[in-house]
Backbone as JSON Lines, residues from 0, in Angstrom:
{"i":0,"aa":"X","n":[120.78,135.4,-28.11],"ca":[121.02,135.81,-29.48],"c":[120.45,134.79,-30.47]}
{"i":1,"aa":"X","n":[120.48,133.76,-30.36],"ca":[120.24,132.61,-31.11],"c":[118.42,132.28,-30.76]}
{"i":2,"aa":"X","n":[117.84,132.61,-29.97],"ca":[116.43,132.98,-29.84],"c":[115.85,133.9,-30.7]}
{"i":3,"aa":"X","n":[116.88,135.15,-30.82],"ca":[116.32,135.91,-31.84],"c":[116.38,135.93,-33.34]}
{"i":4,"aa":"X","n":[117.71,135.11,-33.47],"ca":[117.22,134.56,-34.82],"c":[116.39,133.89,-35.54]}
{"i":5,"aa":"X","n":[116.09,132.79,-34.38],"ca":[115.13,131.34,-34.68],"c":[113.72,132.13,-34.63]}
{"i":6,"aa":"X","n":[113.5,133.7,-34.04],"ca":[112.36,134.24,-34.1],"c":[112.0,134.67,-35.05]}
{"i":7,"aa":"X","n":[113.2,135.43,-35.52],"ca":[113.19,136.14,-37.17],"c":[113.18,135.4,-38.23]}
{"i":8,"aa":"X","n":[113.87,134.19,-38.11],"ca":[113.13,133.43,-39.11],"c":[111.67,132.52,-39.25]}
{"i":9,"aa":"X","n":[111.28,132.49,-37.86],"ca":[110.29,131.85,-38.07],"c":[109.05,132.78,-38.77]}
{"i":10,"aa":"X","n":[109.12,134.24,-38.19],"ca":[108.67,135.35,-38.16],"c":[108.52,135.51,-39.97]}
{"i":11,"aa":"X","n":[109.68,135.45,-40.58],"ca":[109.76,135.91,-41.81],"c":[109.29,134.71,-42.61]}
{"i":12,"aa":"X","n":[109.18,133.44,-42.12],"ca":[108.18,132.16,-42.95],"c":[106.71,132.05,-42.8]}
{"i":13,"aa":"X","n":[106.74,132.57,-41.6],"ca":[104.85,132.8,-41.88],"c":[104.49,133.91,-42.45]}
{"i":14,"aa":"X","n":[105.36,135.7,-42.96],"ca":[104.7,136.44,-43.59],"c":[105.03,135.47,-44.95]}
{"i":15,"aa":"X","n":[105.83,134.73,-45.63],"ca":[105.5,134.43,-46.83],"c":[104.92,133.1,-46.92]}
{"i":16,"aa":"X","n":[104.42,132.86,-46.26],"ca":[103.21,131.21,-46.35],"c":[102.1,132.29,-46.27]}
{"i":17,"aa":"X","n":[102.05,133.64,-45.66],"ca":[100.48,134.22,-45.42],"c":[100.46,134.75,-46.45]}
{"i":18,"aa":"X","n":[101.1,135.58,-47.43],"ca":[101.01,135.75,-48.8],"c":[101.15,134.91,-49.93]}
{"i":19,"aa":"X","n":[100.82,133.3,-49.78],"ca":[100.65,132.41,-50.37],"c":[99.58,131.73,-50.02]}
{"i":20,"aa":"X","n":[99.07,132.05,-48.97],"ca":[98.03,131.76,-48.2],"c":[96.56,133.2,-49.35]}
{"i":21,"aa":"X","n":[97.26,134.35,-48.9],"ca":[96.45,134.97,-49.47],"c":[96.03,135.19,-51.23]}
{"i":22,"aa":"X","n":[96.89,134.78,-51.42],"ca":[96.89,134.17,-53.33],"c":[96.12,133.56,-53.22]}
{"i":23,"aa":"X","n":[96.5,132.33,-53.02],"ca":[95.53,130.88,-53.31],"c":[94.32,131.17,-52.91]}
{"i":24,"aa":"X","n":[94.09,132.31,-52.08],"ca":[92.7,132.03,-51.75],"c":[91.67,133.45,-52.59]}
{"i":25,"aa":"X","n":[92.74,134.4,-53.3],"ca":[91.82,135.03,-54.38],"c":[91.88,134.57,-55.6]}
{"i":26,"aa":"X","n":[93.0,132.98,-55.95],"ca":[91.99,132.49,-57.17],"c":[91.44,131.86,-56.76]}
{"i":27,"aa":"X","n":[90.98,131.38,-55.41],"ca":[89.94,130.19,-55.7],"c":[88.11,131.25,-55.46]}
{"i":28,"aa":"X","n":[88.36,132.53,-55.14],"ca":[87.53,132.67,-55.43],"c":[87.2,133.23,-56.89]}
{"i":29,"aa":"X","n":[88.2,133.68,-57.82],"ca":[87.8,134.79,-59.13],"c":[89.0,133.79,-59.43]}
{"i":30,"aa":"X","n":[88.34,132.15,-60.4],"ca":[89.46,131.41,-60.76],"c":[89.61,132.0,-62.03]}
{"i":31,"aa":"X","n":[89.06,132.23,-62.68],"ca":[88.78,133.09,-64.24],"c":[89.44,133.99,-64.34]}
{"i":32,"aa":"X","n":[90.08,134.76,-63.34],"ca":[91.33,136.06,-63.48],"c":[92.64,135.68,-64.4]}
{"i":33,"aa":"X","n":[92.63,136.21,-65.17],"ca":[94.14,136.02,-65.79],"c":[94.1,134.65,-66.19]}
{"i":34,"aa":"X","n":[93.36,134.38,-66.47],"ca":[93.76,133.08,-67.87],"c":[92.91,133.77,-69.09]}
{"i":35,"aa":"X","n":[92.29,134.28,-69.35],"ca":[92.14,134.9,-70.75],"c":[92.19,136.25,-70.96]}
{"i":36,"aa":"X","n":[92.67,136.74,-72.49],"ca":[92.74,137.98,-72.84],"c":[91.99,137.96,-74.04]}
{"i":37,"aa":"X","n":[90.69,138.86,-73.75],"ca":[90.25,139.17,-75.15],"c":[90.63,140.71,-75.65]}
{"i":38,"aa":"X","n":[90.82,140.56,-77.0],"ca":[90.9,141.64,-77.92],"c":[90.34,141.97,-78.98]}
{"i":39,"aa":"X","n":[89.91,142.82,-78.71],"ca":[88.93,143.27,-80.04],"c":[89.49,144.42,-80.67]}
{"i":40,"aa":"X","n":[89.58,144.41,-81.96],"ca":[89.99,145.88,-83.07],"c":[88.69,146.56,-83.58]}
């Protein structure tokens, strides 16, 4: 029982390091996303 916890959590820290993983690595390619807003009238 205690195997399967230590699985599920390990389980559930690498999907959110891999979606921090996958961030960091679409601003470093398009670093220019979302830091400016232009507006024109």
């Amino acid at each position: 029982m205690i195997n399967l916890l230590v699985l599920k959590k390990a389980m559930n820290s690498s999907e959110v390091q891999g979606g921090a993983m996958i961030q960091m690595m679409e601003q470093s390619v398009n670093p220019h996303l979302g830091q400016k807003v232009d507006i024109q009238v």
